[in-house]
C-alpha positions as CSV (number, residue, x, y, z in Angstrom):
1,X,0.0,0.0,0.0
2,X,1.5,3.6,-1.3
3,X,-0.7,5.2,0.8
4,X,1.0,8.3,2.8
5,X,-1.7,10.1,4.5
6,X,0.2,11.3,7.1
7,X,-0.8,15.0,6.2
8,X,-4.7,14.3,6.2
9,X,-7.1,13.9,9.2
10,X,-10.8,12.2,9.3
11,X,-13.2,12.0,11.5
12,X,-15.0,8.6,12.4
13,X,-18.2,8.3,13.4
14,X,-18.9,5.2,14.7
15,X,-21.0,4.1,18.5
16,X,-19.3,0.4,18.1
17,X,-16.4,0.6,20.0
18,X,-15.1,-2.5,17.8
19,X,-16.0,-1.3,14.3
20,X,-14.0,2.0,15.1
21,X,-11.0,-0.1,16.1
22,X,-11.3,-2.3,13.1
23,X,-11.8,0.7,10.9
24,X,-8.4,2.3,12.6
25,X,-6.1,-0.8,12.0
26,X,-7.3,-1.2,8.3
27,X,-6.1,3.0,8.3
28,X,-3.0,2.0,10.4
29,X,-0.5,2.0,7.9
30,X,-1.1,4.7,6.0
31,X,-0.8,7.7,8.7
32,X,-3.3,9.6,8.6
33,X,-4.7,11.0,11.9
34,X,-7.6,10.1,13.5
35,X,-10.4,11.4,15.3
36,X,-13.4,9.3,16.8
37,X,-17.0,10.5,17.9
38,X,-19.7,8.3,19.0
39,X,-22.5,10.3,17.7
40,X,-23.7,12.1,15.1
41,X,-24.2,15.9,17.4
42,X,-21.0,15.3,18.5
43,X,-19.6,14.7,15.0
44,X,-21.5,17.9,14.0
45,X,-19.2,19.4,16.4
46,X,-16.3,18.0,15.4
47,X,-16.7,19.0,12.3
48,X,-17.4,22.6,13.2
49,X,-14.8,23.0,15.8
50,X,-11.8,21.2,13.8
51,X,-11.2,22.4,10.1
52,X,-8.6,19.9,9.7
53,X,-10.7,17.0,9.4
54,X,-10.7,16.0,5.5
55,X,-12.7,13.4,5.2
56,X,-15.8,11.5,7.7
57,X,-16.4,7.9,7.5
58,X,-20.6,8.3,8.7
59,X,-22.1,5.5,10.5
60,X,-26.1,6.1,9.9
61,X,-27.5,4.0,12.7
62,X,-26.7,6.7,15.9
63,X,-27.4,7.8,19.0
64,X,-28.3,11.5,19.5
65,X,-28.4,12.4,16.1
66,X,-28.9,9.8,12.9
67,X,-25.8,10.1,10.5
68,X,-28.0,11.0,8.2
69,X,-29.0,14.6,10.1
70,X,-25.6,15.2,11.5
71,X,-24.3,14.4,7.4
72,X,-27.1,16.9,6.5
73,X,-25.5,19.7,9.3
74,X,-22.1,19.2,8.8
75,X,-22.4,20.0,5.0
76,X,-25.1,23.1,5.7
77,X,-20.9,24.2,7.5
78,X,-18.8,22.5,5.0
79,X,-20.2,22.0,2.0
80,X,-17.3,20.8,0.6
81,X,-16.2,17.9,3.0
82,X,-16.6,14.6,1.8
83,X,-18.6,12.2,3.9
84,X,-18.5,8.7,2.9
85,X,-21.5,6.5,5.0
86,X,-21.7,3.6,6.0
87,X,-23.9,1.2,7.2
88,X,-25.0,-2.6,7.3
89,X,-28.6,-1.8,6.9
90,X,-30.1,-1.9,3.1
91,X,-32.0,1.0,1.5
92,X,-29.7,3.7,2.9
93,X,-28.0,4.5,-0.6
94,X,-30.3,6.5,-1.9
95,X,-31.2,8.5,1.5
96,X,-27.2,9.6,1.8
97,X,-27.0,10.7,-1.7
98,X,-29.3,12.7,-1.3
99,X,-28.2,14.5,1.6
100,X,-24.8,15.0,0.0
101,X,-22.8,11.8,1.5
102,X,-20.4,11.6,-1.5
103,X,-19.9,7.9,-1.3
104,X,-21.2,4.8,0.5
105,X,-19.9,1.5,1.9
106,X,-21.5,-1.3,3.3
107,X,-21.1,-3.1,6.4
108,X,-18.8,-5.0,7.1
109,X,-16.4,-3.5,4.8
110,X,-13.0,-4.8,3.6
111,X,-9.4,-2.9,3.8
112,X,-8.8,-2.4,0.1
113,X,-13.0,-1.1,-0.2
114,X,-12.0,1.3,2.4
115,X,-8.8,2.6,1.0
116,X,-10.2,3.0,-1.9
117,X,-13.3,5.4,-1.1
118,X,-11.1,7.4,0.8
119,X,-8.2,7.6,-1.4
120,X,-10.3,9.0,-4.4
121,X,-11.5,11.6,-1.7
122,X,-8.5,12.4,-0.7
123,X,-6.3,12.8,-3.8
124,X,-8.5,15.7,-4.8
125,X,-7.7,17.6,-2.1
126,X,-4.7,19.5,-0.4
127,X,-3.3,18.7,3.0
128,X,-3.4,20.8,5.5
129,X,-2.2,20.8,9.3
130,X,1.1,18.6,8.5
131,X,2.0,19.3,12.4
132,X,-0.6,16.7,13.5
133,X,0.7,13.4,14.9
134,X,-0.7,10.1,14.1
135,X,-3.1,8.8,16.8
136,X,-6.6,8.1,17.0
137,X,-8.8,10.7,20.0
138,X,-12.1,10.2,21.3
139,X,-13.6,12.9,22.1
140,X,-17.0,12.8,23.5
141,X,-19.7,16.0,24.0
């Protein structure tokens, strides 16, 4: 994997402890830094509070606030982050395209399907905050 992301930072949005973790070791070798929320208000947060985050990876089943509202409030702020949901329920497609979710992937997902989504997200942009060190925060609201 060519992957050096060590200048990028996403946001996951995950209330499985487990999926996080799994999601974090299939991101382990390429750098990037990571930030974890267990909800979608405090993702909505998150995303207002730190302008480094790049990318979210959206769970859609959570508590406080669906992924698909917080998706919806996070891109009334930042219209141009990329969200990328996911789920393991069927007939959510449709609903996060059309609140603006760039991308989808199904649960469970696989290491290459994740590097993938996020690598044609990421290519487009430019890096920012190259200070940040690689490590994966909880932060809870």
């Amino acid at each position: 994997m060519n992957n050096n992301w060590k200048n990028y930072t996403i946001l996951i949005v995950e209330d499985d402890p487990f999926s996080a973790k799994l999601l974090k070791y299939f991101l382990l070798k390429t750098g990037i830094n990571i930030l974890w929320v267990r909800n979608g208000l405090s993702a909505v947060e998150m995303c207002r509070n730190h302008k480094e985050i790049s990318l979210v990876i959206m769970d859609i089943e959570l508590p406080l606030m669906n992924g698909i509202e917080a998706s919806q409030e996070i891109l009334n702020n930042r219209k141009d982050l990329p969200i990328i949901a996911q789920t393991g329920i069927l007939g959510f497609r449709e609903k996060c395209s059309a609140v603006g979710c760039v991308d989808f992937i199904s649960k469970p997902t696989s290491q290459g399907i994740l590097i993938e989504k996020i690598n044609k997200y990421l290519n487009a942009k430019i890096p920012c905050y190259p200070q940040l060190k690689t490590k994966m925060q909880s932060h809870f609201f």
